[in-house]
N, C-alpha and C positions, 0 to 999 in steps of 0.2 A: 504494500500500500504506500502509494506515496504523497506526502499532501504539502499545500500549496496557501495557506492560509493569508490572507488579504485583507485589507480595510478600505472600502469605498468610500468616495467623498459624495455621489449622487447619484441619483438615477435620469435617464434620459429619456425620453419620448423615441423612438423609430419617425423616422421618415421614407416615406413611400418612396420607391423605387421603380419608375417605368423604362422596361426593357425588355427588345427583342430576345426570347427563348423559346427552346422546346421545354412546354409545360405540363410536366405530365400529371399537377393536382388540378384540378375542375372543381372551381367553387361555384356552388349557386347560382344562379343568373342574379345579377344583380346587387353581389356579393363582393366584399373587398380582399385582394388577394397578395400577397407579396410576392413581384417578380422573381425572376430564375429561381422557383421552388417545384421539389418535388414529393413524394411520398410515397415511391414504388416501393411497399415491404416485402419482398417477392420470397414464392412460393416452390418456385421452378426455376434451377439454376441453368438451362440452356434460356433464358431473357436475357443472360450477362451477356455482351460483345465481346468482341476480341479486345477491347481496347478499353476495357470496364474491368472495376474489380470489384467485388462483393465487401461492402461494409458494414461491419457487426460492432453493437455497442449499444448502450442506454445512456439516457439524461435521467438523473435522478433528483430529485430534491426535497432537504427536510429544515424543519424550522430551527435556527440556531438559538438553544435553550440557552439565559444568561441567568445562573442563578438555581441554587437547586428548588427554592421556593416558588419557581415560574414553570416549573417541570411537569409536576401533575395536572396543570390547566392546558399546554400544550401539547399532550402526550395524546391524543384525540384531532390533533390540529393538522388537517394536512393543505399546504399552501399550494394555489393554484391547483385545487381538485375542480376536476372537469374541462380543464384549459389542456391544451397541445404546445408544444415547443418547435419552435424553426429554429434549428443550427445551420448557422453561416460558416461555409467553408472558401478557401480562396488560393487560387494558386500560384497568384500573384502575393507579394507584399504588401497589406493594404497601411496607406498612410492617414496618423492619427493626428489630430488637432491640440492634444492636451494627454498627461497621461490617463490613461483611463476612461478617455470618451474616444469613442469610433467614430472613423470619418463616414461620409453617404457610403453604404458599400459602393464595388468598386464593379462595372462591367463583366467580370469575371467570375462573381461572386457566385456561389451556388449555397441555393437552402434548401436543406433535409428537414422536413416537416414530419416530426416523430410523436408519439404520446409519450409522456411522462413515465416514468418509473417501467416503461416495457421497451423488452429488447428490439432495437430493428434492424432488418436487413436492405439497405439500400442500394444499389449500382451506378457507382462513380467515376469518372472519365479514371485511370489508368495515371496519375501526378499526385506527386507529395502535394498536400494540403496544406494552409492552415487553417483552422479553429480559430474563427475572429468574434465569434461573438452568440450570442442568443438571444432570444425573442418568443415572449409569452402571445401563445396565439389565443385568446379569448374567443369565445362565440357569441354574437350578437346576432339573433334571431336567424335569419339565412347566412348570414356573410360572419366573416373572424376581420377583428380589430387586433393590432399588431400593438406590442409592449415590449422598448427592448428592457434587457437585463445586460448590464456592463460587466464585463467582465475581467478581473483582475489584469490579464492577461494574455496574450495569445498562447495558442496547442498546436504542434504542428501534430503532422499525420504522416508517418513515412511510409510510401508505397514503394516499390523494386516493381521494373520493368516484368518480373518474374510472379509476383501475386497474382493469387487467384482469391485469394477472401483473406479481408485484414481483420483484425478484433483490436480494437482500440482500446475496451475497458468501460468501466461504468464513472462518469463526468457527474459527480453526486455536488451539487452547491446548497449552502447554506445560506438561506434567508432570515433578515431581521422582520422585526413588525412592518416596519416600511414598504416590504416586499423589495430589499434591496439585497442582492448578495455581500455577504460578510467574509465567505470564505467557500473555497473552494479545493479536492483532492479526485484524484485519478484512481481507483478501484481495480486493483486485477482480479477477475468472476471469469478467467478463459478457461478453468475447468470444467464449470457449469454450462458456459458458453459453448464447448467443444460438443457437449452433450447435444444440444439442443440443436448445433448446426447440423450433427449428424441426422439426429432422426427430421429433421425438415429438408434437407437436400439431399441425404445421403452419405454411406461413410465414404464412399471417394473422393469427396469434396476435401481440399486441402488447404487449410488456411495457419497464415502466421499469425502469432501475438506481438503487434506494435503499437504497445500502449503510448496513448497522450502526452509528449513530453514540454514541457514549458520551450517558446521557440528562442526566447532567447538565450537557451543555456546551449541551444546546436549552434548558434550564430559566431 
């Protein structure tokens, strides 16, 4: 386990992002949707292309207790129940305004629209990423309203020419009353995970463990 623990100074609002992609989530008619996202959790691993790899991993999150006296009132408490998460990934460098606030994503950007607390399987162009940030998806009656969550710091994601399914780890952050991350750590669950890959693709599926690593400790 390795952890990462942070203090934020705010939280930010998201700003919408209009850009050419292939979009493979379909909100609503009438519904607001955040550009270059998807939510293929796939079922059938001949979907992946030649030039795609399979990406394994969860978002998780729980409320950061201060105080043993505030434990038993939150211990019932789960934050953002019923909400979905967009993780922005990017393969570029994206450049930041201040520390800890993210610039407009960047053209390049791609969001994995996952649920909470459950594992998903995605298919991602074939390029080391990074992990730029996150984004509480709310639902407002047909359409989701977007809420970012700033994030301490960037995650890269390392992929080899050579993967076929990556396991990144479970990205577990810790939220204040706020709804502001206080802290954040990287989960290795690749045994559990290994399970699961097999009986839903198969035991020939072959995937490496390249957990989450802070990007500026590779730089």
């Amino acid at each position: 386990m390795v952890r990462y623990p942070h203090l934020l100074l705010q939280q930010c609002f998201s700003l919408s992002v209009l850009r050419t992609w292939l979009v493979l989530l379909i909100v609503s008619a009438g519904g607001c949707s955040t550009s270059n996202s998807t939510t293929d959790t796939l079922s059938d691993f001949s979907q992946i292309k030649d030039d795609e790899v399979l990406l394994v991993g969860r978002v998780t999150v729980l409320p950061a207790v201060v105080g043993a006296s505030l434990k038993q009132e939150t211990d019932t408490f789960m934050p953002f129940d019923g909400e979905r998460v967009l993780v922005w990934l990017d393969t570029n460098v994206p450049e930041n305004d201040s520390r800890g606030k993210m610039a407009v994503t960047s053209s390049s950007a791609l969001g994995l629209l996952a649920d909470w607390n459950i594992p998903f399987y995605i298919a991602i162009p074939k390029q080391t990423q990074m992990l730029t940030g996150l984004e509480r998806a709310l639902r407002e009656g047909e359409s989701l309203r977007y809420v970012n969550l700033v994030l301490p710091e960037w995650f890269t994601v390392l992929v080899r020419a050579d993967d076929v399914a990556v396991y990144i780890g479970n990205l577990r952050v810790y939220v204040d009353e706020f709804d502001e991350i206080v802290a954040v750590e990287v989960v290795d669950e690749s045994k559990s995970a290994r399970q699961r890959i097999r009986q839903r693709f198969g035991e020939q599926i072959r995937f490496r463990v390249s957990l989450l690593a802070p990007s500026d400790y590779l730089q």
